[in-house]
C-alpha positions in Angstrom: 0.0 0.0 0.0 3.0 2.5 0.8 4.4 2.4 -3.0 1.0 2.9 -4.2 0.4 5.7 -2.5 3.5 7.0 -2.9 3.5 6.8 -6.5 -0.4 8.3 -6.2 0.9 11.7 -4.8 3.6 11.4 -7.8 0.3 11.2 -10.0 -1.4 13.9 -8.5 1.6 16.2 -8.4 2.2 15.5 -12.1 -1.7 16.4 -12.7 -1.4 19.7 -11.2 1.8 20.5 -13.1 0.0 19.7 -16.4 -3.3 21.9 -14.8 -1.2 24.7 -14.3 0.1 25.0 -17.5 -3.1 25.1 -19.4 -4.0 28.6 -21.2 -6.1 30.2 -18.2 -5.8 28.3 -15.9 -7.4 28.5 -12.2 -7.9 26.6 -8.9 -10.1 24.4 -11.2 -7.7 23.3 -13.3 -5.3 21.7 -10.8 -7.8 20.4 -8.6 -7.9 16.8 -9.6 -4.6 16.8 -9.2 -4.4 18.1 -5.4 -7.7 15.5 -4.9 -5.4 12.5 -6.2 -2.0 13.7 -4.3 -4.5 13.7 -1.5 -5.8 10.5 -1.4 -2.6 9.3 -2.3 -1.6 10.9 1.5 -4.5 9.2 2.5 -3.3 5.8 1.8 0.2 6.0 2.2 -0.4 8.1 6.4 -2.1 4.6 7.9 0.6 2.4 6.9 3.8 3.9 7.2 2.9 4.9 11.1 1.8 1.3 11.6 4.8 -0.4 9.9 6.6 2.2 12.2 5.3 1.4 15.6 4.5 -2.2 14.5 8.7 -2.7 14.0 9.2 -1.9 17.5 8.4 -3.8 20.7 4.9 -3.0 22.5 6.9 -1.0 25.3 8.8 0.7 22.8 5.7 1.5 20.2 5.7 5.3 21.8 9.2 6.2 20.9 8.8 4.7 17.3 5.7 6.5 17.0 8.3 10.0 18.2 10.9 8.9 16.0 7.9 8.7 13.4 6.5 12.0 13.6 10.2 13.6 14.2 10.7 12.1 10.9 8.0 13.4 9.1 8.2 17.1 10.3 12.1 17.2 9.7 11.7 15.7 6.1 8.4 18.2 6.0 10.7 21.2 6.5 13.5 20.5 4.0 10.5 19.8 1.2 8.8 22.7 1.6 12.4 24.9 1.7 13.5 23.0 -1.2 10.0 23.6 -2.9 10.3 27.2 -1.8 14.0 27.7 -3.4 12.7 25.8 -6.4 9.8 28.1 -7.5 11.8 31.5 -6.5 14.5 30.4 -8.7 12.0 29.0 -11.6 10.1 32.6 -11.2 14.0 34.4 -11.2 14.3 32.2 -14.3 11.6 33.2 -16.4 12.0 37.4 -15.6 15.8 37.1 -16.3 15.2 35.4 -20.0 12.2 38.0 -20.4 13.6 40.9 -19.3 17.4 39.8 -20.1 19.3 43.0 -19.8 17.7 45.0 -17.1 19.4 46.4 -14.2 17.5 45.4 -10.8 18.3 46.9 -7.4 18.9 43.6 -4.8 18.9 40.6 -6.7 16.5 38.6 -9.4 15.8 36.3 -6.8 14.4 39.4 -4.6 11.9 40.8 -7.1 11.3 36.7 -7.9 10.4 35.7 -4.0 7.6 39.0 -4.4 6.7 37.7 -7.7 5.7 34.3 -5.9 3.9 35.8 -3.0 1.8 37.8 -5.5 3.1 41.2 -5.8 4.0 42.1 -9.3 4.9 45.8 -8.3 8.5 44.9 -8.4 8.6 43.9 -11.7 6.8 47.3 -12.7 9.7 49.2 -10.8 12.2 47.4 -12.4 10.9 47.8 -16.2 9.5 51.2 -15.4 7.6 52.5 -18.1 9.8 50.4 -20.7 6.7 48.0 -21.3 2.3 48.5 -20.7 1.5 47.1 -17.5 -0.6 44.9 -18.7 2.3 43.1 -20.6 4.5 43.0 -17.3 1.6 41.6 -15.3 1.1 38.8 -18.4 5.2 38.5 -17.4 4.6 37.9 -14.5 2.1 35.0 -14.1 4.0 33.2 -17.0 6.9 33.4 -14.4 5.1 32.4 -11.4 3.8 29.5 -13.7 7.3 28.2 -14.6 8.1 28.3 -10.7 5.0 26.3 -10.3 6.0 23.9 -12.9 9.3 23.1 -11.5 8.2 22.5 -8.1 5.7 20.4 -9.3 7.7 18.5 -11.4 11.0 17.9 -8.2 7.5 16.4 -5.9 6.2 14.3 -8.8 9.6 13.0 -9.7 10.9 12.7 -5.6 8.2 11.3 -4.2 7.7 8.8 -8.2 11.2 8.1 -7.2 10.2 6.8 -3.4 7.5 4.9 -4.1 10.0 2.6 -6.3 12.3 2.5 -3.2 9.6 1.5 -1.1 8.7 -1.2 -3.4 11.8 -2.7 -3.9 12.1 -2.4 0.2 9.1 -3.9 0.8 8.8 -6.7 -2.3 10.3 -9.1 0.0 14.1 -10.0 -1.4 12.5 -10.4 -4.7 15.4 -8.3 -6.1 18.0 -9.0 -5.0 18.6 -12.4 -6.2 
């Protein structure tokens, strides 16, 4: 059940990578994917926290159930600052190649990390009056799309790449004779 639902979230991430990148696109569009990464959460929580707690002893099924949870929120917190690096730097990315040449006060990365939290203002200071606002907001989004897209695609392919661990962990020996 583990790799299954392992290689579900993979699924769903995938989905809501291809969602995203659809002409227009809006919550709607990447829904199915977030409802398919979900249940894959769904069926992968239940067993990894018994197989956890079940390896230990009775007496010690508290601490593995700790160790558990210290795992999850310590592997939780490099994910989500790796995600966070990876759609700063895919936003950075696409303003860079669009707007190669202009001078920005800070860093790409800066006006990037605003870019991703929704603020497109920086990007009008930096191109001033150089292009229609309406074309550096259209900038913008494509940007924030491409940062989508590669964080997307590092969960699909991280946790894709798990779930064949886990099965070849979990498949009994089959492989390695």
């Amino acid at each position: 059940m583990i790799p299954a639902g392992l290689f579900t979230i993979g699924l769903g991430f995938f989905l809501m990578r291809i969602g995203s990148a659809i002409d227009h696109a809006s919550a709607l569009a990447i829904l199915p994917g977030c409802l398919i990464a979900g249940a894959g959460l769904g069926m992968t929580n239940t067993p990894v926290t018994n197989t956890t707690t079940g390896s230990a002893s009775g007496a010690r099924a508290g601490m593995a159930s700790g160790i558990d949870m210290s795992a999850r929120m310590i592997t939780l917190a490099i994910n989500i600052a790796m995600m966070g690096l990876l759609l700063v730097k895919g936003v950075s990315h696409r303003l860079q190649d669009a707007f190669a040449g202009a001078s920005v006060a800070g860093s790409w990365d800066g006006v990037a990390s605003r870019v991703a939290a929704g603020e497109f203002e920086p990007v009008h200071a930096v191109m001033g009056a150089a292009l229609r606002a309406d074309a550096i907001t259209e900038v913008s989004r494509a940007a924030l799309v491409q940062g989508f897209d590669w964080l997307m695609a590092y969960g699909g392919g991280a946790v894709c790449a798990l779930a064949v661990v886990s099965y070849l962990i979990f498949s009994g020996g089959r492989f390695r004779k």
